[in-house]
C-alpha positions in Angstrom: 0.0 0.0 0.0 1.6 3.1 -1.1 2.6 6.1 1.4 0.0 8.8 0.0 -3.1 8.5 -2.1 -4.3 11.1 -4.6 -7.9 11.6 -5.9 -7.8 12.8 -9.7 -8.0 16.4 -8.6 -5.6 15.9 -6.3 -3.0 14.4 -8.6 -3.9 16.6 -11.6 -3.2 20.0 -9.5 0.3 18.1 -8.8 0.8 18.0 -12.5 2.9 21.5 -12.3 5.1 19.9 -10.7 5.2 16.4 -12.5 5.1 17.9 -16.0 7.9 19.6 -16.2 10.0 17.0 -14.3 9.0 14.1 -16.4 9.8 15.8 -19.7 13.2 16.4 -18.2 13.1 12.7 -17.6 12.5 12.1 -20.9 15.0 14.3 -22.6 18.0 12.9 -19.8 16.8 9.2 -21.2 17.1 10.4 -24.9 20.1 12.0 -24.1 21.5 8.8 -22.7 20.1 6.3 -25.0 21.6 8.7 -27.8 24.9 8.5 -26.2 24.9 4.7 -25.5 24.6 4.7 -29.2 27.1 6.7 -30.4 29.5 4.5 -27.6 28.8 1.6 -29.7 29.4 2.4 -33.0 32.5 3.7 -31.5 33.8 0.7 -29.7 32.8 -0.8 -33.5 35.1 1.4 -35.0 38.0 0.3 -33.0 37.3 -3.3 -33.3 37.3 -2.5 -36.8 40.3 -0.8 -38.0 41.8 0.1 -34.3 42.2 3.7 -35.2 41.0 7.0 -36.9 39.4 8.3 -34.1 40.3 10.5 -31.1 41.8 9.2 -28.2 39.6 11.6 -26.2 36.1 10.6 -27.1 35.6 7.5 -25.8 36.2 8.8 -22.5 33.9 12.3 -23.4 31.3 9.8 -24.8 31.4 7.8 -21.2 31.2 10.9 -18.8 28.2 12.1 -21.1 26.6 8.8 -20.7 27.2 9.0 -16.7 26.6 12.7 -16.7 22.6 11.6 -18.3 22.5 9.3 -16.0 22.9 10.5 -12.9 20.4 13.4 -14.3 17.8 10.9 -15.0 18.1 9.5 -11.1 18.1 12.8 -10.0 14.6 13.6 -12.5 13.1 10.0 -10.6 14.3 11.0 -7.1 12.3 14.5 -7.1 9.5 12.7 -9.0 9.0 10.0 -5.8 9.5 12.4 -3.7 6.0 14.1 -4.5 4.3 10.6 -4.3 4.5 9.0 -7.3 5.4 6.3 -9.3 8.0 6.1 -12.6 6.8 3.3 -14.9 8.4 4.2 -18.2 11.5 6.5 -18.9 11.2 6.6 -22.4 7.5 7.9 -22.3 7.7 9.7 -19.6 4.9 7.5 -17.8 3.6 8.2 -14.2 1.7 6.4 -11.9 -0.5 8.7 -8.8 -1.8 5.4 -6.3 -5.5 5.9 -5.6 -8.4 4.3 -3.8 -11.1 3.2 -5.8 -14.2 1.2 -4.1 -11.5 1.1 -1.0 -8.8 -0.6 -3.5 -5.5 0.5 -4.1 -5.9 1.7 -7.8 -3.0 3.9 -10.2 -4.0 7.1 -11.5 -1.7 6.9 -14.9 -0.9 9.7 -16.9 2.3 10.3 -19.6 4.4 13.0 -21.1 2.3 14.9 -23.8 -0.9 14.9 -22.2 -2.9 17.7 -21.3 -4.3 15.8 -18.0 -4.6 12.8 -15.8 -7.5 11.2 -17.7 -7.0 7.6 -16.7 -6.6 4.9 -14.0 -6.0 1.3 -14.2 -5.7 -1.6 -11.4 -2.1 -2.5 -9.8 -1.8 -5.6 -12.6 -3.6 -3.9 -15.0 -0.8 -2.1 -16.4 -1.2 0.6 -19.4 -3.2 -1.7 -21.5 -5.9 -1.9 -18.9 -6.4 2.2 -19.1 -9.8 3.1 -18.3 -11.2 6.7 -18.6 -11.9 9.0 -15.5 -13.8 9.1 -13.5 -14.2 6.1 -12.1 -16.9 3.9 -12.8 
């Protein structure tokens, strides 16, 4: 049983502070996953031919990896520290708990939209979305 509980008001007056935190989240994971990439095709590149790059990017390319990470967990620290839940980094997908019918319910709501419209069952997941307000 979570810590807090938020009714759908509740949680969407919290969203000026979610908001603009997840979509950091969000940019930090691109950032990272963009990163990790261009790590790989690096360490590629030296398997390949063993030179023709700079001797100081594989080490720039790791502290910008570590830098975006550590600015993601920092992004998921503030966000549980309101009360809620991180369920996807790359969409930016947030969980508020809930009581519905005196169940523990998740108030869902993702990076891009204008509200917290939705609310599914702790197994449920994203696929079991079901419209506000409860039924």
């Amino acid at each position: 049983m979570a810590d807090r509980h938020f009714t759908p008001e509740e949680a969407n007056a919290l969203l000026a502070e979610v908001r603009p935190a997840a979509e950091e989240l969000v940019g930090h994971r691109r950032a990272m996953t963009a990163a990790a990439a261009r790590r790989a095709k690096l360490v590629q590149r030296i398997a390949g031919n063993g030179g023709d790059f700079d001797p100081q990017e594989p080490r720039a390319l790791e502290e910008e990896f570590e830098g975006e990470g550590e600015a993601l967990a920092q992004c998921i620290e503030r966000l549980e520290r309101l009360g809620v839940l991180v369920k996807d980094l790359d969409r930016g997908l947030i969980d508020f708990p809930a009581l519905h019918d005196g169940e523990e319910v998740l108030l869902c709501w993702q990076v891009g939209e204008p509200e917290i419209a939705y609310w599914h069952g702790l197994d449920e997941g994203f696929a079991g979305r079901k419209a506000l307000p409860f039924d």
